[in-house]
C-alpha positions in Angstrom: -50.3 163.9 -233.6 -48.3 163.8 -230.4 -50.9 161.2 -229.1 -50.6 158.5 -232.2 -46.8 159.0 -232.1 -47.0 158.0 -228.2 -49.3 155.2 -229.5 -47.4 153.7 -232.0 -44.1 154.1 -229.7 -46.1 152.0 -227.3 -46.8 149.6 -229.9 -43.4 149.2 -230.8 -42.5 149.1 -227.6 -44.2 145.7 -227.5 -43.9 144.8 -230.7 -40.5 144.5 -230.8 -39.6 142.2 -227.6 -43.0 139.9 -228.3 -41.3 139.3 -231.5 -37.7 138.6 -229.8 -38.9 136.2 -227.1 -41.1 134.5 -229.6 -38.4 133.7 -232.1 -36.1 132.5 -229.6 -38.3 130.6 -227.7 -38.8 128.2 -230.9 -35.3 128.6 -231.4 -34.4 126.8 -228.7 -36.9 124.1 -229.1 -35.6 123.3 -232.6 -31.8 123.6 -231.5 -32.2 121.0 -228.4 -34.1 118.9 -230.2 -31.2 118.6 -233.2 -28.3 118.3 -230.8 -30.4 115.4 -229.1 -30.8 113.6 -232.6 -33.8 115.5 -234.5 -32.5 117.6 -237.2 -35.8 118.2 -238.4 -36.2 122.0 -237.5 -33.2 122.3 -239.4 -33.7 120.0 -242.3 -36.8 122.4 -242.6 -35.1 125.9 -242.4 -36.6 126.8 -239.2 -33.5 127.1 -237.3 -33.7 130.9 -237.8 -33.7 134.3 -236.2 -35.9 135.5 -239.0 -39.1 136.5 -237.4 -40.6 135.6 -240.2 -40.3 131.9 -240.4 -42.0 132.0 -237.1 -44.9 134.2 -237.1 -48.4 132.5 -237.3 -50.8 135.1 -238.6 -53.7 134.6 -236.3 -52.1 133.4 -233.1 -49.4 135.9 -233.4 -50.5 139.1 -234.7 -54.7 138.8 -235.2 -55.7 137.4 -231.5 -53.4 139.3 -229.1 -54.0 142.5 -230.9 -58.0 141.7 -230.6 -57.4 140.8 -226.9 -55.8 143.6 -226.2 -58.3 146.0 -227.9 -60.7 144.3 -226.2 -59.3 144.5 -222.6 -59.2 140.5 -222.4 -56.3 138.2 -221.5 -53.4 138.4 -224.0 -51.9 135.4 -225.3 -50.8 134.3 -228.3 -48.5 131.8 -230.0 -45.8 130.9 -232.8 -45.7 128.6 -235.5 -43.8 125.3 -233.6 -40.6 124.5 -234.7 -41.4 121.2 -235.8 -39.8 118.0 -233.9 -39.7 114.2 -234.3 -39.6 112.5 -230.9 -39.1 109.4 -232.7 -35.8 110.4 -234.5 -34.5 111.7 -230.9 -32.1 109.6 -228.8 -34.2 109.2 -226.0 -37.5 110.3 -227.1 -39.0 110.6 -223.8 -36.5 112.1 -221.7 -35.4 114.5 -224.9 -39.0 115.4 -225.2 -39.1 116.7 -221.8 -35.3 118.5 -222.4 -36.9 120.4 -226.0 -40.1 121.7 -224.5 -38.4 123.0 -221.4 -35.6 124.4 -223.4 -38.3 127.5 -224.6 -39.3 128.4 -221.7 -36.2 128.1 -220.0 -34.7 130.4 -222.7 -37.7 133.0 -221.8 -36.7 133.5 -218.4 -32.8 133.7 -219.5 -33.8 136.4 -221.9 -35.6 137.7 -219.2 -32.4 138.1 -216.8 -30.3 139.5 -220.1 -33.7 142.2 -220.0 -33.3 143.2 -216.5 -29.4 143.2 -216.4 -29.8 145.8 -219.7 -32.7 147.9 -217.7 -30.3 148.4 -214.7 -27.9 149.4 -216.8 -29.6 151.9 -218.6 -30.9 153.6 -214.8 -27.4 153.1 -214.0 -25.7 155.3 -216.8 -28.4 157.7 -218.1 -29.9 158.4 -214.6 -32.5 159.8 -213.4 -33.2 162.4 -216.5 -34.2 160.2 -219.5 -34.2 161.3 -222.8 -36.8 160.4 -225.7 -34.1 157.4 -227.1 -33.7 155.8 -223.4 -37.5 156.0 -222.6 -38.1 154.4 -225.6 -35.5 151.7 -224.5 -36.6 151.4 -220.8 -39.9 150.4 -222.1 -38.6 147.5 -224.5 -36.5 146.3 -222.0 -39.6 146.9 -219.3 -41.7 144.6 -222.2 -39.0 142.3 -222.2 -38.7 141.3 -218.5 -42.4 140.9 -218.5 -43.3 139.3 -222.1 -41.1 136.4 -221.4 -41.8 135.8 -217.8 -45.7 135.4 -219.0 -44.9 133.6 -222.2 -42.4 131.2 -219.8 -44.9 130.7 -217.5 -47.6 130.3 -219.8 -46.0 127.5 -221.6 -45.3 125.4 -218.9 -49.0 125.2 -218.2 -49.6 121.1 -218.5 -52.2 122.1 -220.6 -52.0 120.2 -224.1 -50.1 121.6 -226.4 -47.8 123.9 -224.3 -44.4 123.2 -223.6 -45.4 122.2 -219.7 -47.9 118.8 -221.5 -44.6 117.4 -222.6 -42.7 117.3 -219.4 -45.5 115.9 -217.8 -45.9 113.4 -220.1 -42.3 112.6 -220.2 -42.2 112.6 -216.7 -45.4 110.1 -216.0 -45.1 106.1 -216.3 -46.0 104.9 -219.9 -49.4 103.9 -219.6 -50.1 107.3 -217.9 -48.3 108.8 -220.1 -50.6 107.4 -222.7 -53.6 107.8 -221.2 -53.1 112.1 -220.4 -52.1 112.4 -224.5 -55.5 111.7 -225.5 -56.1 115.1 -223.9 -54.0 116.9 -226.7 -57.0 117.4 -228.9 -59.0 119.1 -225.9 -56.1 121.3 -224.4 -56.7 124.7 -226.6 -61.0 124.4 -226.1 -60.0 124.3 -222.7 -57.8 127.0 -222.6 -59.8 129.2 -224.6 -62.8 128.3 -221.7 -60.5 129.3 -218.8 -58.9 132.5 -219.7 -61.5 134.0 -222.1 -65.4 132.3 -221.7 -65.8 132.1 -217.9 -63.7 135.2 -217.6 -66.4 136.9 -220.0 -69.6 135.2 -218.5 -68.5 135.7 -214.7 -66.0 138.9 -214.4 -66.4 138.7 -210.5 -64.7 135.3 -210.2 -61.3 136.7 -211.4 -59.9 133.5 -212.6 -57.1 135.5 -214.3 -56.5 138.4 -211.4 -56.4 134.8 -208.6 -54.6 132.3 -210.9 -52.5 134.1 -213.9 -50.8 137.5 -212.7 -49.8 136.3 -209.2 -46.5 134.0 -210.6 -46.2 136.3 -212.9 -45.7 139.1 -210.9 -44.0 137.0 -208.4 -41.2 136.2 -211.1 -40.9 139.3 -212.4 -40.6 141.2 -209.0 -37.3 139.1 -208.6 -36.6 140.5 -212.2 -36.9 143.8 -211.2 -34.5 143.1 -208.1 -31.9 142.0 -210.3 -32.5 145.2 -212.4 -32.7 146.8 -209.4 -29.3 145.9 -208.0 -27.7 146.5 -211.4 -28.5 150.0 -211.4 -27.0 150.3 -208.0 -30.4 151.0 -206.0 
């Protein structure tokens, strides 16, 4: 019994900030794009906290859960906010502004983690109880969930966030001519992190070219935490 409880504290543990750093994340798309000119997000109700109205079934919940049970890569993603470039001001240049707005958000929420982290060190000390363990490890989730998502989404990999500002930021006919990519972008991805990964472990594709910005960022997250707390 004490085992599942552990287990499903865990769970929750990671539940709960995925959820908050997913939600927010399209948040912020949907808010930039309206005060740029598209008030389509909004129009469609999906200018909302509620989790909800943001949870996709399989890329949320189904496939991270299966890739974590099965030891792979974990990623994931969220039902897009939905956007018009062509009902945007400038619908190059606001593009770019909506699709770094998530993950720009990510690693703000991820400051707002580590600033909360130090402060719990700094006024429960050293002896944690069952309620501030619990929180040290959502707010530990936290730094790290949206560093990775962050990170992850500005891959210029069609359709994350990081396409868009490359496509915004190349001349027209360039521009043009890396779109047609969109329709290849998640095969690829898929091939990357999870085929070669699984047909050739020893080339460590993830350990070499994933976790090492991720734990670069979030080692600066942890001195900010760190500094909070007074160490």
């Amino acid at each position: 019994m004490v085992g599942m409880n552990d287990t499903l504290l865990q769970a929750a543990a990671l539940i709960i900030p995925l959820i908050f750093a997913i939600v927010f994340h399209e948040v912020a798309h949907g808010w930039t794009a309206r005060a740029l000119g598209d008030p389509t997000a909004y129009e469609q109700r999906r200018l909302s906290l509620n989790p909800f109205r943001h949870v996709d079934p399989i890329g949320t919940v189904v496939l991270p859960g299966f890739l974590a049970l099965t030891g792979m890569p974990i990623f994931g993603w969220a039902k897009p906010v939905p956007v018009n470039h062509h009902r945007l001001r400038d619908p190059r240049k606001g593009m770019m502004a909506v699709a770094a707005a998530g993950p720009g958000t990510n690693l703000v929420l991820a400051a707002v983690g580590a600033v909360m982290l130090g402060l719990l060190v700094r006024f429960a000390g050293a002896e944690l109880g069952p309620v501030e363990r619990f929180a040290a490890m959502n707010f530990n989730n936290f730094i790290l969930i949206n560093v990775f998502l962050a990170l992850f989404n500005l891959l210029p990999i069609p359709p994350f966030d990081g396409s868009h500002i490359v496509e915004g930021a190349l001349p027209r006919h360039a521009a043009r001519v890396y779109a047609r990519m969109r329709p290849y972008g998640l095969p690829l991805l898929f091939l990357v992190l999870l085929v070669i990964p699984y047909l050739f472990p020893d080339w460590g594709i993830v350990r070499r070219l994933v976790l090492p910005p991720v734990i670069w960022a979030s080692d600066h997250y942890y001195a900010l935490a760190a500094a909070v707390a007074g160490g």
